[in-house]
ROZABA-62483 format. One record per residue: z, y, x of N, C-alpha, C in turn; chain; residue in one letter; residue number from 1. Coordinates in nm, 3 decimals, m for minus. Atoms other than C-alpha are relative to their C-alpha. Layout:
N
R      n_c3      n_c2      n_c1     ca_c3     ca_c2     ca_c1      c_c3      c_c2      c_c1   chain   res     n
R         Z         Y         X         Z         Y         X         Z         Y         X       A     A   NUM
...
//
This chain:
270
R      n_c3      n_c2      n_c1     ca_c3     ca_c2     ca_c1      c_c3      c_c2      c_c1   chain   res     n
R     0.141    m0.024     0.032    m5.125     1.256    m0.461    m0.080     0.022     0.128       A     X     1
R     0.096    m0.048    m0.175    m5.409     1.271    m0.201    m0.085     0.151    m0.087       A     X     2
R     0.004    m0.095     0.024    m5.598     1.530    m0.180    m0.108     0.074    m0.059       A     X     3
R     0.071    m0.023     0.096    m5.881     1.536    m0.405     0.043     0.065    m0.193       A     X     4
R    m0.111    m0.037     0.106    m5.585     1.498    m0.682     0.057     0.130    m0.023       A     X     5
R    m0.078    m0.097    m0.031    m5.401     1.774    m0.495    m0.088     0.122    m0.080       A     X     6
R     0.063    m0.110    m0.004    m5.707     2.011    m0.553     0.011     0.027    m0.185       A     X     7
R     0.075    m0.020     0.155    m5.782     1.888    m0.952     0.118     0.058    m0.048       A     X     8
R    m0.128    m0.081     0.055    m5.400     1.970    m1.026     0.017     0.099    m0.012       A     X     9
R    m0.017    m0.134     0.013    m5.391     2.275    m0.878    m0.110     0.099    m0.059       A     X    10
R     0.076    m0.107     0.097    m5.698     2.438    m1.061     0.016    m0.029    m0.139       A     X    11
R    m0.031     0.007     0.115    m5.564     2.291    m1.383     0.156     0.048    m0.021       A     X    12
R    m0.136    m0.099     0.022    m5.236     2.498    m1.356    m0.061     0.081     0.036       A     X    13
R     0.030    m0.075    m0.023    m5.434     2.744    m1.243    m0.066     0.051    m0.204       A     X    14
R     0.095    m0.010     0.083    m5.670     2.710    m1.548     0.117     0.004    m0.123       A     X    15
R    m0.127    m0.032     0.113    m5.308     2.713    m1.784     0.033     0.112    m0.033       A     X    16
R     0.013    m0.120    m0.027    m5.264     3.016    m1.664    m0.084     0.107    m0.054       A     X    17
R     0.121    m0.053     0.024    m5.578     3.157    m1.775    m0.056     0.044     0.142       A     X    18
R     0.022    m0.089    m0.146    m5.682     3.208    m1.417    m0.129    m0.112     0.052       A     X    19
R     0.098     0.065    m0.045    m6.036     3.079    m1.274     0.001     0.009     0.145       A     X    20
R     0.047    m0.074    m0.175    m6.061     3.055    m0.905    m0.030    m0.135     0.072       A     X    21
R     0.031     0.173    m0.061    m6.167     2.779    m0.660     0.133    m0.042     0.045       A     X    22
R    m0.096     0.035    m0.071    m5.906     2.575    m0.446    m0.044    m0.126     0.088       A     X    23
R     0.038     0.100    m0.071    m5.912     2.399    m0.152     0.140    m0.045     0.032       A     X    24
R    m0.122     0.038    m0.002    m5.574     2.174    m0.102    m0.004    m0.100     0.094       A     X    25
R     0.008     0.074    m0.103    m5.505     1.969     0.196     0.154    m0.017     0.038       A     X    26
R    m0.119     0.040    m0.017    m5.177     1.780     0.274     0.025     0.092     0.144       A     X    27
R    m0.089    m0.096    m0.094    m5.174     1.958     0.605    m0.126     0.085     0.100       A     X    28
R     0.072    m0.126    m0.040    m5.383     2.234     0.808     0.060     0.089     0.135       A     X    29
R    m0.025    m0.113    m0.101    m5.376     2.484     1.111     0.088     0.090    m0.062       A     X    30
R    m0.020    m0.105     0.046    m5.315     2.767     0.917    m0.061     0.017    m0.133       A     X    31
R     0.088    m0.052     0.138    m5.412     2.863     0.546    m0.117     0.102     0.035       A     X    32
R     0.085    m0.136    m0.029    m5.484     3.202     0.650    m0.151    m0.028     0.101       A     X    33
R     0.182    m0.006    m0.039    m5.765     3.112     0.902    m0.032    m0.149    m0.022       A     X    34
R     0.092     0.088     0.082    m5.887     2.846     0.698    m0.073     0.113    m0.111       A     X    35
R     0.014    m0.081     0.108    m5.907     3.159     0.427    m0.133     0.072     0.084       A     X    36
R     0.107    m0.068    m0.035    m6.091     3.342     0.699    m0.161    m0.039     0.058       A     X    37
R     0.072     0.074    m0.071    m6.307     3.107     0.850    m0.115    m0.004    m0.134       A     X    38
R     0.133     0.046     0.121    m6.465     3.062     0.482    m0.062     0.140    m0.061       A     X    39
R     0.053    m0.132     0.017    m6.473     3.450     0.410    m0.144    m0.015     0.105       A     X    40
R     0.051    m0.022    m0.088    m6.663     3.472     0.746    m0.126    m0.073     0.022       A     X    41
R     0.150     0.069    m0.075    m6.918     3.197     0.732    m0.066     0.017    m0.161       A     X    42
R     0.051    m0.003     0.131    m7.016     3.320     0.348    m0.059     0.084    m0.045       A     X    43
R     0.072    m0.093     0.046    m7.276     3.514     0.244     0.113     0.103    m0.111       A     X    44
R    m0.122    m0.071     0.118    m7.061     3.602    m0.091     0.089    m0.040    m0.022       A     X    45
R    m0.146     0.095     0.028    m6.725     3.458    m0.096     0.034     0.074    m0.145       A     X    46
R    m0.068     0.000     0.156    m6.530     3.425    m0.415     0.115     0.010    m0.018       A     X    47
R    m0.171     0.020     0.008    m6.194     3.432    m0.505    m0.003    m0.127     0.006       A     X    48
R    m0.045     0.109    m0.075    m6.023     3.135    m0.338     0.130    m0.041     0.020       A     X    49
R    m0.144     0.025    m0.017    m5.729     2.975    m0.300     0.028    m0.148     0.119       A     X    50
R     0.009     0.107    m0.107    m5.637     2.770     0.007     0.189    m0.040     0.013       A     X    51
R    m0.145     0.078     0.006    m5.293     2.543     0.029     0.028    m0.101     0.056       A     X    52
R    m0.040     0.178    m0.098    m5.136     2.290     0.211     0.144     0.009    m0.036       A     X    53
R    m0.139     0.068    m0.017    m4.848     2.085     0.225     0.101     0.018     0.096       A     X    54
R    m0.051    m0.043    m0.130    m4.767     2.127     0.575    m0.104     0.074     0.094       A     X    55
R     0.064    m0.103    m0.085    m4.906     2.405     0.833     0.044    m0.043     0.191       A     X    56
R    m0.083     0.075    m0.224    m4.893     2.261     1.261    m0.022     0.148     0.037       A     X    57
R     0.051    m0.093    m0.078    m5.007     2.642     1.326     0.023     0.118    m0.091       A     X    58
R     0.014    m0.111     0.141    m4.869     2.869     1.047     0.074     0.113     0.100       A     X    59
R    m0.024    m0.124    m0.091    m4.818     3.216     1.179     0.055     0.119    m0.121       A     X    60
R    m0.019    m0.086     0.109    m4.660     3.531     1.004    m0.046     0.160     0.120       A     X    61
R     0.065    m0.086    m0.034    m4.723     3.881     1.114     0.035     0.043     0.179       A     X    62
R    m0.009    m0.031    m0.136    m4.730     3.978     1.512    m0.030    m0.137     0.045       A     X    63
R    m0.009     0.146    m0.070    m4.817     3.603     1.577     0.111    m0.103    m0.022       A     X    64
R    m0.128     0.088    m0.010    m4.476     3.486     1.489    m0.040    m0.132    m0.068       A     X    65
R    m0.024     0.150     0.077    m4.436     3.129     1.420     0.054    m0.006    m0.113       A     X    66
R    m0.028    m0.028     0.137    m4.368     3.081     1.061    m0.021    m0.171    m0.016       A     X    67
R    m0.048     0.231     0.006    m4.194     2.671     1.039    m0.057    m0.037    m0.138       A     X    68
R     0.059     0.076     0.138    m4.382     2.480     0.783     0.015    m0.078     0.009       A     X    69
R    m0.082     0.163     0.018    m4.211     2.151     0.728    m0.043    m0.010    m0.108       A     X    70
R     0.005     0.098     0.098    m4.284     1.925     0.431     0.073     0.106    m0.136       A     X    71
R    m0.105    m0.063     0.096    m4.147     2.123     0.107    m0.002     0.155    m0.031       A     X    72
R     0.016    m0.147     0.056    m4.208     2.459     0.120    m0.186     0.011    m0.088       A     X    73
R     0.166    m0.054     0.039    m4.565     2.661    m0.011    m0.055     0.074     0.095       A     X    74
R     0.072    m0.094    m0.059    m4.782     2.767     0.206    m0.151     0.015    m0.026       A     X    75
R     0.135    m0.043     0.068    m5.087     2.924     0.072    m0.037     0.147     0.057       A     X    76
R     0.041    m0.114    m0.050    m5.366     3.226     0.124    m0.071     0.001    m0.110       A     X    77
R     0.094    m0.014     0.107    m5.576     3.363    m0.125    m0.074     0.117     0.040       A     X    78
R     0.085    m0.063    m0.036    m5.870     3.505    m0.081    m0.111     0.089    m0.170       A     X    79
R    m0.007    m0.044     0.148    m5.990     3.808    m0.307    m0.108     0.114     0.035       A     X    80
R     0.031    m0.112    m0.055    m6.290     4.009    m0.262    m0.028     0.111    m0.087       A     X    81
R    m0.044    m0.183     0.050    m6.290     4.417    m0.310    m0.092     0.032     0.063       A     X    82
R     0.063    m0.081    m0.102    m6.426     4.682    m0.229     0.060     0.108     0.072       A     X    83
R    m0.107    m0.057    m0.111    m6.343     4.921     0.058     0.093     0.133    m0.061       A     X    84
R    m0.128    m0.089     0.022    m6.160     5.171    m0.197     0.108    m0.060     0.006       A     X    85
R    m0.109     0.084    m0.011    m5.885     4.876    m0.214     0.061    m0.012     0.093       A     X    86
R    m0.051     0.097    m0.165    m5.873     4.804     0.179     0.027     0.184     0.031       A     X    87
R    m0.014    m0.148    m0.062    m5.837     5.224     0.225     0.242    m0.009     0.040       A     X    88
R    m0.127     0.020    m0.079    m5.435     5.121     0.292     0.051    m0.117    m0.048       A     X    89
R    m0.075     0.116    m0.022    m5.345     4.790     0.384     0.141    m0.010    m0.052       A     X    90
R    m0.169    m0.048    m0.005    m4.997     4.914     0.367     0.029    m0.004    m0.212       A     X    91
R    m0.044     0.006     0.146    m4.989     4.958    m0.012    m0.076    m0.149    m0.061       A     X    92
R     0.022     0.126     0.018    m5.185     4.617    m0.070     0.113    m0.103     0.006       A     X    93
R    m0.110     0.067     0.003    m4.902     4.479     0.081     0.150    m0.047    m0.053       A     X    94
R    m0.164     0.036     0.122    m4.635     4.602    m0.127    m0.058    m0.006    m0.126       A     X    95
R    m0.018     0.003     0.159    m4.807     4.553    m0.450    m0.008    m0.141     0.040       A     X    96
R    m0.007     0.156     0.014    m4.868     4.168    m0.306     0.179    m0.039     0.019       A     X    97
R    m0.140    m0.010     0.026    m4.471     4.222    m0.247     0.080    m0.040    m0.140       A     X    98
R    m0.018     0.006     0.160    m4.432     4.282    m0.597    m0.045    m0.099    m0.069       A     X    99
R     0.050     0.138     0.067    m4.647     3.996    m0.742     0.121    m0.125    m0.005       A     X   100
R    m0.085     0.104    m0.036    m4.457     3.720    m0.540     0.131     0.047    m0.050       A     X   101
R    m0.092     0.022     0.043    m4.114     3.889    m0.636     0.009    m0.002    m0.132       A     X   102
R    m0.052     0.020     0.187    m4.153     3.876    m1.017    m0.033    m0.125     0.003       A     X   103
R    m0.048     0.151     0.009    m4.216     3.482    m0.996     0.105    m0.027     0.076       A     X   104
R    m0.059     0.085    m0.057    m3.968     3.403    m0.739     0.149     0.048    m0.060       A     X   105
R    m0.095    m0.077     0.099    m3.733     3.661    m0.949     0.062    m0.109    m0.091       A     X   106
R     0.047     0.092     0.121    m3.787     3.372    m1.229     0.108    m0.113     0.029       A     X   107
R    m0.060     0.097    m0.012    m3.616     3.121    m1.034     0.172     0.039     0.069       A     X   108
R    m0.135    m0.055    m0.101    m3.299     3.354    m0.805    m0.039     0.141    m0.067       A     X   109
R     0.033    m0.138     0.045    m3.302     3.727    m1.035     0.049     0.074     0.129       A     X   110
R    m0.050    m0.098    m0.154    m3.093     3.874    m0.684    m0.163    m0.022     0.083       A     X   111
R     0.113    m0.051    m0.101    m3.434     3.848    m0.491    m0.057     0.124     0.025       A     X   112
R     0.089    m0.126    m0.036    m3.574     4.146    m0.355    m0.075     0.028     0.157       A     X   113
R     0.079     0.008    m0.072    m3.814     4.287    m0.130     0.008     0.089     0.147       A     X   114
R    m0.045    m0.044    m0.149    m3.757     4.382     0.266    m0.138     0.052     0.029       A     X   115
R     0.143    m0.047    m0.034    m4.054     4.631     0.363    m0.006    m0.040     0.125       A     X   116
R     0.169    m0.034     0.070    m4.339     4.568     0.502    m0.019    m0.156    m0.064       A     X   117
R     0.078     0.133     0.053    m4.353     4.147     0.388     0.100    m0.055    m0.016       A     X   118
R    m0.075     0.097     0.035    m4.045     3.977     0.314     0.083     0.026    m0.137       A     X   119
R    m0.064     0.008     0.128    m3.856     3.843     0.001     0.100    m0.042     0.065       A     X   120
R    m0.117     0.072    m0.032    m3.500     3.828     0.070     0.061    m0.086    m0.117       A     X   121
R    m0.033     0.051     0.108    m3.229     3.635    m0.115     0.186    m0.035     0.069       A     X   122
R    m0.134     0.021    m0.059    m2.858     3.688    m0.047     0.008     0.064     0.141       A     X   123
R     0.033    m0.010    m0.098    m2.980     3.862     0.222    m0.043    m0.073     0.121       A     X   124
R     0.066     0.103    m0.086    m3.183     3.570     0.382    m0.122    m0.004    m0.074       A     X   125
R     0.130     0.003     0.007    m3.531     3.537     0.423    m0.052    m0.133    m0.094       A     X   126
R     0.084     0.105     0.072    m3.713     3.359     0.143    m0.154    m0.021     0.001       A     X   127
R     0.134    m0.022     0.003    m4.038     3.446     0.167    m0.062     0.100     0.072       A     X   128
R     0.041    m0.074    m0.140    m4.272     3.562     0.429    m0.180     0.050    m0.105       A     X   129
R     0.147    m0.022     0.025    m4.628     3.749     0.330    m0.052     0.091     0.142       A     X   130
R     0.077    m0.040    m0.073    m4.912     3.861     0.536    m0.143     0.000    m0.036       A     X   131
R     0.114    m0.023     0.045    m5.213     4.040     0.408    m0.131     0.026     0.134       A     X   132
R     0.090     0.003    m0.127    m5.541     4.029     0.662    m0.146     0.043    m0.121       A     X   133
R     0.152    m0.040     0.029    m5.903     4.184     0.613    m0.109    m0.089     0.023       A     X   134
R     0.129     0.119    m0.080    m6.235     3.977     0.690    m0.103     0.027    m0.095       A     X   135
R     0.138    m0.015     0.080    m6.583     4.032     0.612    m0.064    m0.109     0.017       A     X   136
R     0.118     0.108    m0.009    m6.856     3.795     0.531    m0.141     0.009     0.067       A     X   137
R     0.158     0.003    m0.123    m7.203     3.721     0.693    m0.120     0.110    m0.047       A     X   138
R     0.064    m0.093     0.046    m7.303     3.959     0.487     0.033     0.127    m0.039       A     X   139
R    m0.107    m0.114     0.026    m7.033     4.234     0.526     0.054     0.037    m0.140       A     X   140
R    m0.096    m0.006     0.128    m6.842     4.203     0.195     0.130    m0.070     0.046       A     X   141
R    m0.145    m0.012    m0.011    m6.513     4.262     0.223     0.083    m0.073    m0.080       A     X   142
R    m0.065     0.046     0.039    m6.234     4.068     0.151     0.151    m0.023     0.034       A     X   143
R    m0.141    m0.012    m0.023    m5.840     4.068     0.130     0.014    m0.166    m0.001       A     X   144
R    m0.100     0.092    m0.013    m5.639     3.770     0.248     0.137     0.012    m0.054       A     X   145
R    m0.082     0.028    m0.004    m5.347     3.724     0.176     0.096    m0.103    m0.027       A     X   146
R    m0.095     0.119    m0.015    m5.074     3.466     0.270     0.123    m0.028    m0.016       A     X   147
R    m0.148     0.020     0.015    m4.756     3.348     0.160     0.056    m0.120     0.034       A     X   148
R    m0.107     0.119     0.005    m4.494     3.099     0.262     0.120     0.023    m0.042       A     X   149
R    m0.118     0.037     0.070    m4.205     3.004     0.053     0.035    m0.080     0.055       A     X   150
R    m0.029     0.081    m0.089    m3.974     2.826     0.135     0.110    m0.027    m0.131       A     X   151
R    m0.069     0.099     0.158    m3.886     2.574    m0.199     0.084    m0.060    m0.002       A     X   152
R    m0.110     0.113    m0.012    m3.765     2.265    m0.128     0.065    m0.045     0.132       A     X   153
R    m0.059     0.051    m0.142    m3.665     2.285     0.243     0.102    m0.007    m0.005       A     X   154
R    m0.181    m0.004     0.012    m3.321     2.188     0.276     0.012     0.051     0.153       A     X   155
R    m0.085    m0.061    m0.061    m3.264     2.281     0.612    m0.101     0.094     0.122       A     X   156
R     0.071    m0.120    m0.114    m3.390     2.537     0.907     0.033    m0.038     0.107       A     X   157
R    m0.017     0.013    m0.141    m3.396     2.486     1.273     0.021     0.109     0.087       A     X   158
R    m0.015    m0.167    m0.052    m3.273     2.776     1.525     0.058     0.068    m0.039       A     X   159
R    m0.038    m0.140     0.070    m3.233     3.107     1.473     0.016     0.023    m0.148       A     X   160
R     0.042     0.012     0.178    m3.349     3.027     1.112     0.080    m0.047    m0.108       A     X   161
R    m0.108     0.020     0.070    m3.048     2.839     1.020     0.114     0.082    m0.037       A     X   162
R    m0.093    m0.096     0.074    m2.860     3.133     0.957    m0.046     0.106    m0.084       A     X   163
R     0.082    m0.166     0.067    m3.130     3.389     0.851    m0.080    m0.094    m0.104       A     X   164
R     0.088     0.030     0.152    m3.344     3.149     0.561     0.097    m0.074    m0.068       A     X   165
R    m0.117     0.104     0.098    m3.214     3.013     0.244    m0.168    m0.015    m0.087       A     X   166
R     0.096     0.079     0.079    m3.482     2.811     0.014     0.021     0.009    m0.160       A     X   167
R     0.009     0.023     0.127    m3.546     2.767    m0.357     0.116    m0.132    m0.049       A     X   168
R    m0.103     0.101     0.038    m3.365     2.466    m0.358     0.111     0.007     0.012       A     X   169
R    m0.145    m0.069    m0.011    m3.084     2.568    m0.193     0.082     0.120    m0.100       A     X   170
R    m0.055    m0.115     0.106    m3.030     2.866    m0.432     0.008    m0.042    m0.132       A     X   171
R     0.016     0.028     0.152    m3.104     2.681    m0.764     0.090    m0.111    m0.015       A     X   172
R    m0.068     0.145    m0.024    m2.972     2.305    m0.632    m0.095    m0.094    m0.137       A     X   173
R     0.078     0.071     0.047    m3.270     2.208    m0.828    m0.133    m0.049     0.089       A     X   174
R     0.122     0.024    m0.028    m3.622     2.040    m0.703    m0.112     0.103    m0.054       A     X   175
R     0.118    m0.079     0.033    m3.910     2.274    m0.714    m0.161    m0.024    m0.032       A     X   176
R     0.143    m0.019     0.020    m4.256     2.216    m0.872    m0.078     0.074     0.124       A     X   177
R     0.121    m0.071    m0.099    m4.452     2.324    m0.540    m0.147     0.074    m0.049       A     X   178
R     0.122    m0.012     0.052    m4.785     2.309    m0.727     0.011     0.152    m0.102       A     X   179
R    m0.016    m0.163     0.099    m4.657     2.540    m1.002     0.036     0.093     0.044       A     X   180
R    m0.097    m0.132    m0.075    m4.475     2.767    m0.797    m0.158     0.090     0.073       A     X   181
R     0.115    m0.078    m0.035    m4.802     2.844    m0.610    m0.128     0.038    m0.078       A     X   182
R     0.097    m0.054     0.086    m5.041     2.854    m0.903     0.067     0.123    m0.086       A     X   183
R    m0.051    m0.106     0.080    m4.750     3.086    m1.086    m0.078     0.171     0.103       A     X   184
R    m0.011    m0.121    m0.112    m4.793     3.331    m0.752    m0.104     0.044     0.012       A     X   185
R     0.149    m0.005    m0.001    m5.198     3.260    m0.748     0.004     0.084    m0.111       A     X   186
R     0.073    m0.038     0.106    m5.242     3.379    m1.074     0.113     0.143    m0.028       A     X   187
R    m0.066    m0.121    m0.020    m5.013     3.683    m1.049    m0.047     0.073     0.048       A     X   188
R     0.091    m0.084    m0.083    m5.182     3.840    m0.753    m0.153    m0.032    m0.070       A     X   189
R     0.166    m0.036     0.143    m5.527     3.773    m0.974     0.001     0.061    m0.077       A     X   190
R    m0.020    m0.061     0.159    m5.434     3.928    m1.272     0.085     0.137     0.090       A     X   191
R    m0.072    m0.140    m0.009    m5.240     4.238    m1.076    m0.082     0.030     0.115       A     X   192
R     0.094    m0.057    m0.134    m5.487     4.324    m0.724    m0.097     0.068    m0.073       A     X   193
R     0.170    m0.077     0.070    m5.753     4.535    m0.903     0.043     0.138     0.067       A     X   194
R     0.056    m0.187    m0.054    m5.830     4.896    m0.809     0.066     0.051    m0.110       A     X   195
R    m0.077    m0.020     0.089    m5.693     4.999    m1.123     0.113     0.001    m0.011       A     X   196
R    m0.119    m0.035     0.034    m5.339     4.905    m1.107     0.053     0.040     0.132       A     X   197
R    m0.001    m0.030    m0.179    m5.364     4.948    m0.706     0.043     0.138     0.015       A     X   198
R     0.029    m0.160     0.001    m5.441     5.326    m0.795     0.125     0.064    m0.093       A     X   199
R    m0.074    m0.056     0.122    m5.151     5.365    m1.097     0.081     0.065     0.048       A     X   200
R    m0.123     0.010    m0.028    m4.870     5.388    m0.933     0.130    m0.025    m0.033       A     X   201
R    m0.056     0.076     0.053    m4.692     5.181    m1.166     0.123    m0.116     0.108       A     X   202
R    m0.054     0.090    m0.065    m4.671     4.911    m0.923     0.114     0.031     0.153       A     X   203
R    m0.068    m0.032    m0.088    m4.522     5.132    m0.619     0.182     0.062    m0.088       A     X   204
R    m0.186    m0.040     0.064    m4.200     5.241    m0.885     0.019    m0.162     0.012       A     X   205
R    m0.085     0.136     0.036    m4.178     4.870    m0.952     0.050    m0.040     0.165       A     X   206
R    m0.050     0.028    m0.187    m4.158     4.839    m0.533     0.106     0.009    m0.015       A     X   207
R    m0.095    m0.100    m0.060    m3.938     5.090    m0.492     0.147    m0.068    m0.108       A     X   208
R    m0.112     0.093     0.065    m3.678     4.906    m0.765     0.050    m0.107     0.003       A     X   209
R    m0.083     0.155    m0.090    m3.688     4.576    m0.590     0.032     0.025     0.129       A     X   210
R    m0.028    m0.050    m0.175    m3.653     4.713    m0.243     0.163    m0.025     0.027       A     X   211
R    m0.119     0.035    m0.029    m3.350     4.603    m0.100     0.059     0.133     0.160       A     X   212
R     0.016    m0.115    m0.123    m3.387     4.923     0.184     0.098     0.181    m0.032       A     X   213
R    m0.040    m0.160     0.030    m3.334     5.258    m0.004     0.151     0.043     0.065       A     X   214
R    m0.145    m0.025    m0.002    m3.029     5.405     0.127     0.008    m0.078     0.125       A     X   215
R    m0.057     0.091    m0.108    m3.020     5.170     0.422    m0.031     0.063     0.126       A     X   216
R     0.041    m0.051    m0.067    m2.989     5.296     0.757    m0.102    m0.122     0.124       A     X   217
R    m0.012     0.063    m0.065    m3.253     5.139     0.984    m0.143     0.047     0.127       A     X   218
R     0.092    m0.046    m0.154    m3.477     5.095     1.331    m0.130    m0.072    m0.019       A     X   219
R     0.159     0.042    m0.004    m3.842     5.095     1.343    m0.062    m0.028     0.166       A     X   220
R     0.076     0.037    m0.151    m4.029     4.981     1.682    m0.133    m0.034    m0.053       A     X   221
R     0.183     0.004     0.002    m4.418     5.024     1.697     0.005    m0.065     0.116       A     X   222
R     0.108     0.058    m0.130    m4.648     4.939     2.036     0.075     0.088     0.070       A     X   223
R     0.020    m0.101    m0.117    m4.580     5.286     2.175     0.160     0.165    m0.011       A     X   224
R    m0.125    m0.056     0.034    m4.230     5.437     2.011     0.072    m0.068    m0.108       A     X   225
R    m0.090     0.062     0.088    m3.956     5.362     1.778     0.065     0.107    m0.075       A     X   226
R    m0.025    m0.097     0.058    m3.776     5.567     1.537     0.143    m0.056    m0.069       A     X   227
R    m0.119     0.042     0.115    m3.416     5.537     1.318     0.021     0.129    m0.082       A     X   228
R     0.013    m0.104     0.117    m3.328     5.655     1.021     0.060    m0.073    m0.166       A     X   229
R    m0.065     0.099     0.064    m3.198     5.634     0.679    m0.131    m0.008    m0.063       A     X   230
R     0.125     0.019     0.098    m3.480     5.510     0.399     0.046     0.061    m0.125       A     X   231
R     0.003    m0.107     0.099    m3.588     5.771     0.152    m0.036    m0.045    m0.143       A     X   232
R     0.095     0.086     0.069    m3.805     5.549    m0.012    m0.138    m0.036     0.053       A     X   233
R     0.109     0.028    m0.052    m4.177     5.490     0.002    m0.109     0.052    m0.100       A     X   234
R     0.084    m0.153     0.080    m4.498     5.697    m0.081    m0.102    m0.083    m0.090       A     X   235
R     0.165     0.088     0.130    m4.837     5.606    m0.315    m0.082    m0.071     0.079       A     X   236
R     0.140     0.100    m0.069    m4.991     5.431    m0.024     0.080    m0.110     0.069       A     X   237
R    m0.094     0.087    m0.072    m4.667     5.225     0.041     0.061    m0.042     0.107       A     X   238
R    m0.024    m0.023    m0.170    m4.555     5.343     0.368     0.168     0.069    m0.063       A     X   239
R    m0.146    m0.028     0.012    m4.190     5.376     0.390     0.040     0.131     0.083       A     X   240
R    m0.097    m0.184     0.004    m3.992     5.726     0.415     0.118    m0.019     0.074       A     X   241
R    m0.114    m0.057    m0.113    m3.755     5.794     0.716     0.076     0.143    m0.010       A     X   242
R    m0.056    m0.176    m0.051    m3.532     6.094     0.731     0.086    m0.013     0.160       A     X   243
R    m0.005     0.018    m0.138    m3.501     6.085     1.127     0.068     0.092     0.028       A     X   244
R    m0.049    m0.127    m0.043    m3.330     6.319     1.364    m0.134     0.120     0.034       A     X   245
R     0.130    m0.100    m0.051    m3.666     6.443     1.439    m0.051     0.043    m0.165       A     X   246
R     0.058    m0.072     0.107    m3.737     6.540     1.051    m0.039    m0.165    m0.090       A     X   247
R     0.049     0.137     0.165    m3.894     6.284     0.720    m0.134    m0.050     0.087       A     X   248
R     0.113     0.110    m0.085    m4.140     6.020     0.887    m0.062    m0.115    m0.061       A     X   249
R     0.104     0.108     0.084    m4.411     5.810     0.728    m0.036    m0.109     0.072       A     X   250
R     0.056     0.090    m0.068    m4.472     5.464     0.879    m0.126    m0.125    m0.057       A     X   251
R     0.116     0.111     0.089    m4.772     5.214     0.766     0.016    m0.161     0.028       A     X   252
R    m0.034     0.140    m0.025    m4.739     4.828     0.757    m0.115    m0.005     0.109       A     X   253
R     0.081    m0.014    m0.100    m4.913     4.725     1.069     0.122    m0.080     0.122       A     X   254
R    m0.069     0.078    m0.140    m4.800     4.586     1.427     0.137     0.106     0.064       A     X   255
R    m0.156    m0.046    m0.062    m4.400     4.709     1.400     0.116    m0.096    m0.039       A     X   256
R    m0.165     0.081     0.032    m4.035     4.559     1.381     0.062     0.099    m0.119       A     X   257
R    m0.120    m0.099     0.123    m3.776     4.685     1.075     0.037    m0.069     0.066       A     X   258
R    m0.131     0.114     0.001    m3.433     4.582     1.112     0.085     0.136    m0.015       A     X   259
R    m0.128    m0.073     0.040    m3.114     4.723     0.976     0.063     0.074     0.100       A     X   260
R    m0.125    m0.017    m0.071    m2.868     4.915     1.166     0.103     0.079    m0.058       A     X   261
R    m0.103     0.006     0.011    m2.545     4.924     1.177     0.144     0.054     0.116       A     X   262
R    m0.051    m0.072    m0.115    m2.342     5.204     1.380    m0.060     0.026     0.108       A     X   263
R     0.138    m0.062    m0.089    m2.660     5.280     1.538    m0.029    m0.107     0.109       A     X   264
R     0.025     0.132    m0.010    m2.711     4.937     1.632    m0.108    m0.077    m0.070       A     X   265
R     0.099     0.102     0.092    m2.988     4.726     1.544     0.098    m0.119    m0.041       A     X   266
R    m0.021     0.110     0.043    m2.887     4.439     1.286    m0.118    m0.123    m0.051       A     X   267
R     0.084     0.033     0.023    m3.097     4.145     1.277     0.010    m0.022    m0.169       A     X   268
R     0.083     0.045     0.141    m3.306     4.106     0.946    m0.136    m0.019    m0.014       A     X   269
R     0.159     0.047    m0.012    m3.639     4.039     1.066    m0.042    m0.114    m0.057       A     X   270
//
């Protein structure tokens, strides 16, 4: 399909759904995410949005990292605007958009669960990468990003990556509906981002039961210190719980490393 097609498809699985939102679909792109922001930013009132491609030459996940977008996976951003009681912690945005993406990708691998602050593992390999971002419009209305890449039908990984991702396809040994997979995920985070269930704390028990962490001992690295520890859990604003040698320690999603350890060893799981 080109990509006029691409767009009418995906707002008519959207629209199956019961879910209204725009979409812009493009076989391939910089980045979703600042395509997402670029349209927040030059818009008086932005709308809920949905931006997607096929392939990404510039897809990024959180700290800048490169995030491989080959032919086959989903990479999408959706754009959702709030107001600033919603954006008061990033950090819990992130794990209820955690939660969204793992009850569809649940659907297709039930072992999936969720690696704080943005990843869906699966067998303990990275299936899915998110990254939520802020941006105001030309007229200061606020709006949440957020971006996901899956990783569907890639059969194989390059690098480091060939030992740490495993794909939809690979786990099912079926072909993946791309289109549906990202209108299932669109219309999930629509129907669950409100202020309302943001505030319940419904959605932080449902975290805390896919979390693949609790009980795990592991090492945090910020900008300006680092910390280990085992995980307690995580609080109502979705900041994960350390019991350190220095005492119980609250960290916020933001510019740090997790990773496991193992005999007081970092293990990679980034």
């Amino acid at each position: 399909m080109n990509e006029p097609e691409l767009q009418r498809e995906m707002s008519i699985r959207l629209r199956e759904r019961g879910c209204e939102c725009e979409v812009s679909y493009k076989l391939a792109t910089g980045s979703t995410n600042a395509d997402a922001k670029a349209y927040v930013r030059q818009s008086a009132h932005p709308r809920s949005k949905l931006f997607a491609a096929a392939t990404q030459t510039h897809g990024r996940g959180r700290k800048g990292n490169e995030w491989q977008s080959a032919d086959g996976g989903v990479y999408a951003s959706l754009v959702l605007p709030c107001d600033e009681r919603m954006l008061r912690s990033i950090t819990l945005a992130a794990a209820a958009t955690g939660v969204c993406v793992n009850r569809v990708l649940r659907t297709y691998s039930p072992s999936c669960c969720i690696k704080w602050p943005n990843d869906i593992l699966c067998g303990g390999k990275k299936l899915c990468g998110i990254m939520c971002e802020v941006a105001s419009s030309a007229a200061g209305r606020y709006c949440l990003i957020i971006g996901f890449g899956v990783n569907a039908n890639n059969s194989a990984f390059s690098g480091e990556l060939s030992s740490t991702a495993v794909s939809l396809g690979m786990l099912t040994g079926c072909s993946i509906d791309t289109l549906q997979l990202t209108a299932d995920i669109a219309c999930e985070l629509l129907n669950t981002m409100t202020l309302e269930q943001l505030t319940s704390g419904e959605l932080m028990d449902e975290y805390a039961r896919a979390s693949c962490l609790p009980g795990a001992r592991v090492c945090i690295s910020c900008i300006d210190s680092s910390a280990e520890g085992e995980v307690l859990g995580f609080d109502e604003l979705g900041r994960i719980i350390l019991d350190t040698a220095n005492g119980v320690r609250c960290f916020d999603y933001g510019e740090l490393s997790l990773r496991t350890c193992e005999h007081g060893a970092p293990s990679k799981a980034d």
